[in-house]
C-alpha positions as CSV (number, residue, x, y, z in Angstrom):
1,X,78.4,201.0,71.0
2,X,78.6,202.4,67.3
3,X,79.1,199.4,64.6
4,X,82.3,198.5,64.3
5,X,83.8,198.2,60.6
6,X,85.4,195.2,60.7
7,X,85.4,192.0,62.1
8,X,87.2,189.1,62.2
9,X,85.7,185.4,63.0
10,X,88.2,182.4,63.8
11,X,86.2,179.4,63.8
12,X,87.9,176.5,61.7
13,X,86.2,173.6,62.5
14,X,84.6,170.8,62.8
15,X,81.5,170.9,60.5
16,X,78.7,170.5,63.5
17,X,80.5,173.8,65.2
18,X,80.6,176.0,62.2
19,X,77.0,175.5,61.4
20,X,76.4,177.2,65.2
21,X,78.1,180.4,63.9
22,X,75.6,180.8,61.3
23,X,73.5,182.1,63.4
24,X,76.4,184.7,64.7
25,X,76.6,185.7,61.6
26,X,73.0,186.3,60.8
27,X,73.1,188.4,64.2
28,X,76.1,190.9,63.2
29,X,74.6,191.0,60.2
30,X,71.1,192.2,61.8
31,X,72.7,194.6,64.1
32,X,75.3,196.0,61.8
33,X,74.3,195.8,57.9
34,X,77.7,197.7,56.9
35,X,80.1,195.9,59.1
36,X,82.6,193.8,56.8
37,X,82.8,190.5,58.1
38,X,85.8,187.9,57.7
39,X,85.3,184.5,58.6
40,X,88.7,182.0,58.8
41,X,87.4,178.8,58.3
42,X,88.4,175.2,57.7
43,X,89.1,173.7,54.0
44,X,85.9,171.3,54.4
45,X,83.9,173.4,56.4
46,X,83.8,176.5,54.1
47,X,82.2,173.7,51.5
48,X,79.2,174.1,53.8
49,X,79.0,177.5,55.3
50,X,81.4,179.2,52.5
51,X,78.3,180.9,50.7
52,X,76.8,182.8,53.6
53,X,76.2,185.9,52.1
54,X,78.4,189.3,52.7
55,X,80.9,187.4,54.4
56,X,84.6,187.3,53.4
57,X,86.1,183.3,53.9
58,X,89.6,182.9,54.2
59,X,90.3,179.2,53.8
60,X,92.7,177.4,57.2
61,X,94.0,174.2,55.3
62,X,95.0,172.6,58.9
63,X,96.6,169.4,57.3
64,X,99.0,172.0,55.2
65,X,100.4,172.4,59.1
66,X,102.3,175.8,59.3
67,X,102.6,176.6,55.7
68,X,98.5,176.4,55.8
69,X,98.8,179.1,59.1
70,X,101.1,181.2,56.6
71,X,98.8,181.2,53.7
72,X,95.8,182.5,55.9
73,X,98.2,185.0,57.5
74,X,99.8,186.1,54.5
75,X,96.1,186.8,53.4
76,X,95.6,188.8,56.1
77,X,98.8,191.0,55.6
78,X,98.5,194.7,56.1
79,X,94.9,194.4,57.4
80,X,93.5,195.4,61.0
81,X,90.0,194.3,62.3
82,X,87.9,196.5,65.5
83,X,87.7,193.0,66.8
84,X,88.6,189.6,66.6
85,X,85.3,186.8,67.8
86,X,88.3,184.0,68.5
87,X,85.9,180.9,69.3
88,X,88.1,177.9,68.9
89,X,90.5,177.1,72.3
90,X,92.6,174.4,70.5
91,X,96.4,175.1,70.2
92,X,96.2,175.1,66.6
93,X,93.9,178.1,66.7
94,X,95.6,180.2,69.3
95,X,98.8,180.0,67.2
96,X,96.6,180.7,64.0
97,X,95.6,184.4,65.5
98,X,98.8,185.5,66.4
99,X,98.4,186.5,62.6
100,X,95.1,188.5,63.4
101,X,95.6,191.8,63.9
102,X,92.7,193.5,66.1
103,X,92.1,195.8,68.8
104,X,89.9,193.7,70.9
105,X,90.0,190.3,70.6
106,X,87.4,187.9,72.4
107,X,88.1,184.6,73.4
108,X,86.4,182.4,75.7
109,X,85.7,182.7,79.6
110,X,88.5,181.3,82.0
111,X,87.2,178.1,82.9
112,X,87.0,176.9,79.5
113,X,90.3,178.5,78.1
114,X,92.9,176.0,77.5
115,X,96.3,175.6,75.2
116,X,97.6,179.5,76.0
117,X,94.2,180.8,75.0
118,X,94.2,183.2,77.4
119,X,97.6,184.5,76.1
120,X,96.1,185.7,72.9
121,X,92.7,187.2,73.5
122,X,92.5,190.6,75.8
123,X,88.4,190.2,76.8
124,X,86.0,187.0,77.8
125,X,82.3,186.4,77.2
126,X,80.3,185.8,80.0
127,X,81.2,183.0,82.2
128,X,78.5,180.3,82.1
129,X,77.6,176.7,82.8
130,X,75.4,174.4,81.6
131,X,75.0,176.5,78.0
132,X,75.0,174.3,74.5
133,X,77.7,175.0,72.0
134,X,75.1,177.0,70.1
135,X,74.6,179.4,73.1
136,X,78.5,179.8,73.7
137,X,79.2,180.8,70.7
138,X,76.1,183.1,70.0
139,X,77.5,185.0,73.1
140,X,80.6,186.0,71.6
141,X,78.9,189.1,70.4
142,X,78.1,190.3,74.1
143,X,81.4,191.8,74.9
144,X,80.4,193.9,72.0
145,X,77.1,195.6,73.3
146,X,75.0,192.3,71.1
147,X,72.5,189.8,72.5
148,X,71.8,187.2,70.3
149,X,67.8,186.9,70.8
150,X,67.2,185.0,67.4
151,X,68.9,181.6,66.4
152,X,68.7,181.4,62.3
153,X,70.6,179.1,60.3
154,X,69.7,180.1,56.7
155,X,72.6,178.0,55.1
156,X,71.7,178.0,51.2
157,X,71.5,174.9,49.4
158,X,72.1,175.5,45.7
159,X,68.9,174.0,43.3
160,X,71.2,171.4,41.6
161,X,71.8,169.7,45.2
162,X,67.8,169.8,45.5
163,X,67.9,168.6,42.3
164,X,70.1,165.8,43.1
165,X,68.1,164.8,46.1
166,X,65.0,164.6,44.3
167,X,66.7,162.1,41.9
168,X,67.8,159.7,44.7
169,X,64.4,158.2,45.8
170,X,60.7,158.5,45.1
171,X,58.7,160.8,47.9
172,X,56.0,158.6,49.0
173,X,57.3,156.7,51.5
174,X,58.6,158.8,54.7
175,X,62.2,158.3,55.0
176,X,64.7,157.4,57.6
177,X,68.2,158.8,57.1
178,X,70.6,156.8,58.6
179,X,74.3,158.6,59.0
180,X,76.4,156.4,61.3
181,X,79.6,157.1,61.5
182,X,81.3,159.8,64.3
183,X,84.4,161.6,63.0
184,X,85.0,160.3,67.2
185,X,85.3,156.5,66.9
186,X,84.1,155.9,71.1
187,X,80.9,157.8,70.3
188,X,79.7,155.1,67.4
189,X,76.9,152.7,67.8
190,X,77.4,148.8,66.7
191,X,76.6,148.0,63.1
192,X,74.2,145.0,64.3
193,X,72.1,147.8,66.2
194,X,72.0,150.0,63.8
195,X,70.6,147.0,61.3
196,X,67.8,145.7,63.6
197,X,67.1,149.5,63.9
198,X,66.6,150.2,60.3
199,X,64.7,146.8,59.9
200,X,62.6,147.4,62.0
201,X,61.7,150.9,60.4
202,X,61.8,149.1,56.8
203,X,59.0,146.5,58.8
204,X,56.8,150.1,59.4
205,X,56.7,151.0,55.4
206,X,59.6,153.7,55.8
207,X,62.6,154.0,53.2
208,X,65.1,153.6,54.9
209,X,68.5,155.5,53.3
210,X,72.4,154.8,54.4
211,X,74.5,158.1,54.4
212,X,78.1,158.9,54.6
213,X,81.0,160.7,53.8
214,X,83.9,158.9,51.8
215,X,86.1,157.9,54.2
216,X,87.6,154.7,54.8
217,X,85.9,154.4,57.9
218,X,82.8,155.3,57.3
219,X,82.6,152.6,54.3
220,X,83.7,150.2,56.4
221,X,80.9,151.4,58.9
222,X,78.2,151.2,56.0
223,X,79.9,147.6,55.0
224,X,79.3,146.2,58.6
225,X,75.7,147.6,58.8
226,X,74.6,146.2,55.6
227,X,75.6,142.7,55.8
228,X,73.8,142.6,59.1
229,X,70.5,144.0,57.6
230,X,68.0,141.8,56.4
231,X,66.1,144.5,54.2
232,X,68.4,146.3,52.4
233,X,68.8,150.0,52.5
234,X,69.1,152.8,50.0
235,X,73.4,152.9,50.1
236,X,74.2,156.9,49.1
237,X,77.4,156.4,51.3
238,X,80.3,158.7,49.6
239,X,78.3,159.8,46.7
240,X,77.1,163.0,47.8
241,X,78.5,166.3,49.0
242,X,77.8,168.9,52.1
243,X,74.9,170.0,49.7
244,X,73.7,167.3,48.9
245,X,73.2,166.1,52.2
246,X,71.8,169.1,53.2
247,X,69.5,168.8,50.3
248,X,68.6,165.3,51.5
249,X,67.7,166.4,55.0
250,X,65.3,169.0,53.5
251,X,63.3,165.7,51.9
252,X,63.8,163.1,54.6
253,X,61.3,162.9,58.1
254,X,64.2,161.3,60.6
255,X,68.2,161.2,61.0
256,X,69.3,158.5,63.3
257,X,73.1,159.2,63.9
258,X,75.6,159.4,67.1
259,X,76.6,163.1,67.6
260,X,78.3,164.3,64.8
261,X,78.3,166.7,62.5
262,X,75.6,165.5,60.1
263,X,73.0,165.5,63.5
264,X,73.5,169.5,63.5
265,X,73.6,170.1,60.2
266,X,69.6,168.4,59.8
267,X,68.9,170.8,62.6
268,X,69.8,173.8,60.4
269,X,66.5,172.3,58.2
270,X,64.3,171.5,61.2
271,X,65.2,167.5,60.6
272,X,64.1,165.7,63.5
273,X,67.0,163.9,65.1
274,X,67.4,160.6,66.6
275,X,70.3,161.2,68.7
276,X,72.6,158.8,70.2
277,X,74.3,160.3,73.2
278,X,75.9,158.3,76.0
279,X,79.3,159.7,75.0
280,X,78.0,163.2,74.8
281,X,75.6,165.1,76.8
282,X,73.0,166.0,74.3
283,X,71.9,169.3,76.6
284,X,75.5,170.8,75.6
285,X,76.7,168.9,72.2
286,X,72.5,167.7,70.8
287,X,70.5,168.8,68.1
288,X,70.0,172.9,69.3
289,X,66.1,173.0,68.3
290,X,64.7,170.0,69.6
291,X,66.3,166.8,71.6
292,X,63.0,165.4,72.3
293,X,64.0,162.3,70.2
294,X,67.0,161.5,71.2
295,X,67.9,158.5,73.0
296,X,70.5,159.7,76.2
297,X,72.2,157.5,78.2
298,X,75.2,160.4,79.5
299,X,73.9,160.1,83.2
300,X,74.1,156.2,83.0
301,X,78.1,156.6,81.4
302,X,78.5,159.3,84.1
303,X,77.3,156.9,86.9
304,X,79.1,153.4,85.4
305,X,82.4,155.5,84.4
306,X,83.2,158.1,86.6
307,X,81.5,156.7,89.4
308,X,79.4,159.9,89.9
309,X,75.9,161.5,88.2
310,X,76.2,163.6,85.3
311,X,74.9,166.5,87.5
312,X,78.5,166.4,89.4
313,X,81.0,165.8,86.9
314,X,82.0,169.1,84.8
315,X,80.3,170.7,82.3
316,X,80.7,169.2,78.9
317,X,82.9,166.1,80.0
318,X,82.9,163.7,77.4
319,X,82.6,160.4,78.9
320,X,84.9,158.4,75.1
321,X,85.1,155.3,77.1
322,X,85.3,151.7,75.2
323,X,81.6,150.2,75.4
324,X,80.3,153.3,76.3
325,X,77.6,153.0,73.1
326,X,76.8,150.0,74.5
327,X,74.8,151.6,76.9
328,X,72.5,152.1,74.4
329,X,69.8,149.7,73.8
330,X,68.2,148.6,70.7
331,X,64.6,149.2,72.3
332,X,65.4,152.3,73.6
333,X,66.4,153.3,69.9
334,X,63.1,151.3,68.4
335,X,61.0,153.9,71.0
336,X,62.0,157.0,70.0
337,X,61.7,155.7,66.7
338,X,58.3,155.0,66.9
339,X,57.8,158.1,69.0
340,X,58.8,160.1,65.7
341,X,56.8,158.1,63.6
């Protein structure tokens, strides 16, 4: 087909989601040099992805509620994209692109539409099982006559956030990035674990470096981990930015941390990742590039919750049980730790 104009993206959220339309973006932009691209995104998550370059961001403040949907759609007043990518099924969303005006407008395949989806979208990607996240959204470019063949993050990271990171620690000891805290409370790991974990690497000669964002919860995380460890960590927990963490994961050699959002972002850098995934089946929700050192315990949740393997329960269950994490040992953690080292 001939490049469309315009289009429109409508993916708000959550920070390890947005980072897999980077790649999207970078194939549009491959394809179709002089199509104008508008990307609605989330408040925190344009503070990551909002300098992609040749990309219009219109900011979705969802905790502004409707008067944030009427800000983005008075933004959007007069205007008319050739298509609409709409890849985010929540209700919120759906309402959102009722201000979106496009002549086609792709949305997701049947079987994972939900909250009227289907009531606002007029054509489907392919329907497929067993893809990641990365892979479903890369797709929504098919409908369109695209394949997404190459998966390239290319996120910039300004100098002053290198800069920053550089101050933070020396670089000769390897370092273990350690960024506990799921924005999903069932998916977190024990703060005891988590200390004999980074003990033992502290034991092995790494630096070992606490990370977080400033939340109450995820003080309270770092709080419980450090009075349990008996070498104490590098504590950077709310003092840096999107950036800056960004910038970190450029310098460090290992991320331990539950799926999240920081676990995708490394990824973007070629981190590796220490995932923890009993919640979560790392094949759908892991680090995209490489899930060779991840600890995943999702068939063992799937057998002791649901009573059944994960290969019969539907694709991209999340099993957000109490004591779920629990599957999760501290030896299995201490080797893939030493796996990566």
């Amino acid at each position: 087909m001939s490049a469309p104009a315009s289009i429109c993206l409508l993916r708000t959220s959550a920070i390890g989601d947005v980072t897999h339309v980077a790649p999207l973006v970078h194939t549009l932009q491959r394809a179709w040099p002089q199509t104008e691209l508008t990307w609605i995104v989330g408040k925190l998550e344009r503070k990551l992805v909002g300098d992609l370059p040749g990309v219009e961001f219109i900011t979705f403040d969802k905790a502004a509620g409707w008067a944030g949907m009427q800000e983005v759609h008075k933004a959007l007043k007069g205007r008319r994209f050739d298509a609409l990518l709409h890849m985010q099924v929540a209700l919120r969303s759906n309402l959102l692109s009722l201000g979106i005006k496009a002549e086609r407008r792709v949305g997701y395949d049947r079987a994972r539409s939900k909250d009227l989806h289907s009531l606002v979208i007029n054509e489907r990607i392919p329907a497929r099982t067993g893809e990641h996240v990365l892979q479903a959204i890369g797709s929504f470019c098919e409908p369109l006559g695209l394949k997404q063949t190459d998966v390239r993050w290319d996120i910039p990271i300004p100098e002053e956030a290198h800069a920053w990171a550089a101050r933070q620690w020396p670089d000769e000891k390897p370092v273990l990035l350690v960024s506990p805290t799921s924005s999903h409370g069932l998916r977190n790991w024990r703060p005891e674990r988590y200390a004999a974990v980074m003990d033992h690497a502290a034991t092995r000669g790494w630096r070992v470096v606490l990370i977080g964002g400033p939340s109450s919860a995820e003080r309270s995380m770092a709080d419980a981990i450090l009075a349990h460890c008996q070498h104490a960590p590098l504590d950077l927990t709310g003092k840096d930015t999107l950036k800056k963490l960004m910038a970190m994961f450029c310098r460090a050699q290992l991320l331990l941390t539950p799926d999240s959002g920081p676990m995708h972002m490394a990824n973007t850098v070629g981190l590796k990742v220490l995932g923890l995934h009993a919640a979560s089946n790392p094949a759908r929700s892991g680090p995209y590039s490489d899930r060779q050192w991840c600890v995943d315990k999702y068939d063992d949740a799937a057998r002791k919750y649901l009573g059944k393997p994960a290969s019969e329960i539907p694709w991209g269950t999340k099993i957000e049980k109490p004591g779920v994490m629990d599957l999760i040992k501290i030896d299995d953690v201490v080797e893939r730790l030493e796996a990566a080292f």
